[in-house]
N, C-alpha and C positions, 0 to 999 in steps of 0.2 A: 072094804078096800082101804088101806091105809093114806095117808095121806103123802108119799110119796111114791106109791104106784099111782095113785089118783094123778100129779104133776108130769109122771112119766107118762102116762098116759095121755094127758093134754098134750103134751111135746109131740109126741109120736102122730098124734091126730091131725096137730098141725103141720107139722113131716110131710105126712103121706097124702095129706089132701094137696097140700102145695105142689107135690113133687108133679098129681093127680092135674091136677087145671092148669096150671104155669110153667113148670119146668121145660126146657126143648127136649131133654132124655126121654120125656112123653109126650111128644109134640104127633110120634109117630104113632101112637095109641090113640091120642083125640082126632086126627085125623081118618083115623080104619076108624073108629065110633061114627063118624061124619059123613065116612062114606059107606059104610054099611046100612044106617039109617037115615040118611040124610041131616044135611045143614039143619034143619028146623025141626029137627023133632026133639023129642024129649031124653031119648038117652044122650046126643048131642049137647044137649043145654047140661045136662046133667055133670059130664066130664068136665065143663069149663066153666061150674060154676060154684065157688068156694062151702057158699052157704050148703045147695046141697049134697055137694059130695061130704061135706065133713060130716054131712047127719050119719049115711052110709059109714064113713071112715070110724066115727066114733061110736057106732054100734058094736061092730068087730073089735076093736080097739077096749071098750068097756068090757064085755066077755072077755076078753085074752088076759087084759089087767086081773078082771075078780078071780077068773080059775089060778093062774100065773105066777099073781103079785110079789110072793114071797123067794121063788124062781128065777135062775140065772136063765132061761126061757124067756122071760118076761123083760128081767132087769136089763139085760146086754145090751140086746137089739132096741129097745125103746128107751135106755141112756144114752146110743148113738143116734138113732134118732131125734132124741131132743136135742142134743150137743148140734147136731147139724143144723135143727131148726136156728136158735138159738145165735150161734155163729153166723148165718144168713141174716138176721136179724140186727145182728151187732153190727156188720160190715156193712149194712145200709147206713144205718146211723153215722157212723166212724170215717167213714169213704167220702 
């Protein structure tokens, strides 16, 4: 993996795990996870928790990058998603 599908890839993982535990767009996902399985179980904890949803995220995310990398497949969607992380990121600091 080159070394920037490797950065695209870190963006992208951070993306989707954020989007995953914190977002309100998925507030309505961790809650059906909560009430499916209850407040204290473990796919619960799972959804709302950074560390290990991104283990999850970055599994799928590394396979997509290695097969991918060199692919508008790959590039597009995980440059907008780092752009997004990224810009989330800035506007905390900047705000």
């Amino acid at each position: 993996m080159s070394l920037a599908a490797f950065l695209l890839a870190l963006g992208t993982t951070c993306r989707i795990t954020r989007f995953i535990t914190k977002d309100t767009l998925a507030a309505g996902f961790r809650c059906w996870v909560a009430d499916r399985f209850g407040d204290d179980s473990r796919p619960a904890y799972l959804v709302n928790c950074g560390w290990c949803t991104s283990t999850w995220v970055a599994g799928a995310t590394a396979v997509y990058a290695t097969l991918l990398d060199t692919t508008a497949w790959f590039q597009l969607p995980a440059a907008a998603l780092t752009l997004s992380y990224l810009t989330g990121v800035a506007s905390r600091w900047l705000d």
